[in-house]
N, C-alpha and C positions, 0 to 999 in steps of 0.2 A: 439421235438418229434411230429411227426405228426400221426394220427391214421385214419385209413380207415374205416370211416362211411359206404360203401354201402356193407362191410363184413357183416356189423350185420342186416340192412335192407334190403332184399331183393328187384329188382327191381318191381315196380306194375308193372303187364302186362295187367293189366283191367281198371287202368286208368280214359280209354278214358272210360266205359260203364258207369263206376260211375260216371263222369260227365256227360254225355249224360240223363245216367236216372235222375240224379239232377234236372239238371237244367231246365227238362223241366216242372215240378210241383213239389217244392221241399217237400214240406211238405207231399202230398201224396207218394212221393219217398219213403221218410224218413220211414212212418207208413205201405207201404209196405215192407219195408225191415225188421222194428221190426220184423211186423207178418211173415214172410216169415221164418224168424229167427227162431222164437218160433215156428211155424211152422213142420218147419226141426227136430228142438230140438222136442218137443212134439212126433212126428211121429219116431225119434231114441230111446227116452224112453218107447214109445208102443213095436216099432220093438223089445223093450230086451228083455221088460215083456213077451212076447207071446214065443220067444224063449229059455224063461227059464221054457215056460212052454208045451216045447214040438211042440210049432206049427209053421208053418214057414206065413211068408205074405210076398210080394214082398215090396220092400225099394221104395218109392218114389225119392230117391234122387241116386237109379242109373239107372234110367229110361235115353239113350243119349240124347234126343231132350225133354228140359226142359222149362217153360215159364220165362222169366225174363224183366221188363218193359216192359211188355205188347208184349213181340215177342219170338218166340224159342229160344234157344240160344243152339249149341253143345256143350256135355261136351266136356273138351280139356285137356289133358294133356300135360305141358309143361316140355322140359329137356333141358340142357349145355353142352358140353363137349367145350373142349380148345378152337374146331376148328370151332363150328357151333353150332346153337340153332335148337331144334327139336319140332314139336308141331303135336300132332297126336289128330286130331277132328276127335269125333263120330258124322255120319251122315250117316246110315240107312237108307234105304228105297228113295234114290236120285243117279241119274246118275252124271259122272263126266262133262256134259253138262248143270246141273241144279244150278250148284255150281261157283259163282265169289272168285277169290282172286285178291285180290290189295293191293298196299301201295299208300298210301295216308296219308301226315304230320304226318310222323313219326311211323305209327298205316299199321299194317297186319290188312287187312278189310273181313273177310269171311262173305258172305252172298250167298242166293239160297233163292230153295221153296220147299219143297217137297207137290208134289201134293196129293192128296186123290186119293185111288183108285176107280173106277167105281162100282156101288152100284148096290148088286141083290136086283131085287122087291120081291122075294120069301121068305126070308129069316128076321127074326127075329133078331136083337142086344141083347145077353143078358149082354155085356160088351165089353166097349172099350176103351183101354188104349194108344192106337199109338197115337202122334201129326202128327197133319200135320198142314202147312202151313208156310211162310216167317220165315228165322233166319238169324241170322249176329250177330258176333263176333267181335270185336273189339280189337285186340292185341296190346298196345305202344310197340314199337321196344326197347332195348337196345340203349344205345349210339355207343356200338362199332359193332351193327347189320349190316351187308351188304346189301344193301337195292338192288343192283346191281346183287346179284348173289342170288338169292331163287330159287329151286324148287320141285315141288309139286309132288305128286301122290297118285292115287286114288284106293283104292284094299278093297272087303269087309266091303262096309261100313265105310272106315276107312280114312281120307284125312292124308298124312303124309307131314308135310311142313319144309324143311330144309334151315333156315336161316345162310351164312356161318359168321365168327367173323371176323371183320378186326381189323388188331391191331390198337392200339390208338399212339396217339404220347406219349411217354412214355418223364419224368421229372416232376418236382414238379408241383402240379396242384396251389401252390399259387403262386401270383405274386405280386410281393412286387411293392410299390407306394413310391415317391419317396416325401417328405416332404419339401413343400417351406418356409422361414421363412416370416410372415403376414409384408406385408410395414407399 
């Protein structure tokens, strides 16, 4: 009886970022990801309090253009169906000329800038909550992703990227080794 392990784990589509961020200073990785962690958590625990007590604040964590290892990162919502993989990244405030996609070893690579707008000299900051500046994404492909047939489109802020499924070679994925007896 053979059982299909990738039913119960889901593919990582991030991967490549968690090594990227690793490996380039792992121990500050590391103790930014606690705090980033506690962070979130802490700021979802405020978010209840204040909403149980009548008042509303805006969620830091659904803000689109978020900082992660030290660079923006779009949120992305990823989906399946039979036939093709779907990824719709939030990115606001950028034309579909500011914006690269590529596959590179195995990984949908999204990256752009979104520039700052031009600054009145008249005019006061009392709060400012937009990012700006470089992000990139980092998606691993599936194994049975079409790396051949993607495409893209760009509507309201929203990049929609449509990866098609090619089927696999189907039969047992073990393969038996064949026992010589020792001279």
């Amino acid at each position: 009886m053979s059982i299909d392990v990738k039913k119960w784990k889901p593919w990582n589509w991030f991967r490549g970022e968690q090594e990227q961020e690793g490996a380039s200073a792992p121990l500050p990785a590391a103790r930014d990801s606690f705090f980033s962690e506690f962070h979130r958590d802490f700021d979802r625990l405020f978010d209840r309090m204040v909403q149980q007590a009548g008042m509303l604040t805006p969620s830091l964590e659904h803000f689109p253009l978020r900082f992660g290892g030290g660079m923006l990162k779009p949120s992305v919502d990823i989906r399946e169906s039979k036939t093709a993989y779907t990824i719709a990244a939030e990115i606001p405030g950028v034309t579909e000329k500011d914006i690269r996609l590529e596959i590179a070893h195995g990984a949908l690579v999204l990256s752009g800038e979104k520039r700052k707008e031009s600054e009145e000299s008249d005019g006061h900051w009392h709060r400012s909550e937009r990012s700006y500046g470089a992000f990139r994404r980092v998606l691993n492909l599936p194994e049975d992703a079409d790396a051949d047939q993607v495409e893209a489109q760009f509507a309201a802020g929203v990049l929609t990227i449509t990866v098609a499924r090619r089927q696999l070679a189907k039969g047992d994925d073990a393969k038996v080794i064949s026992i010589r007896r020792a001279a």
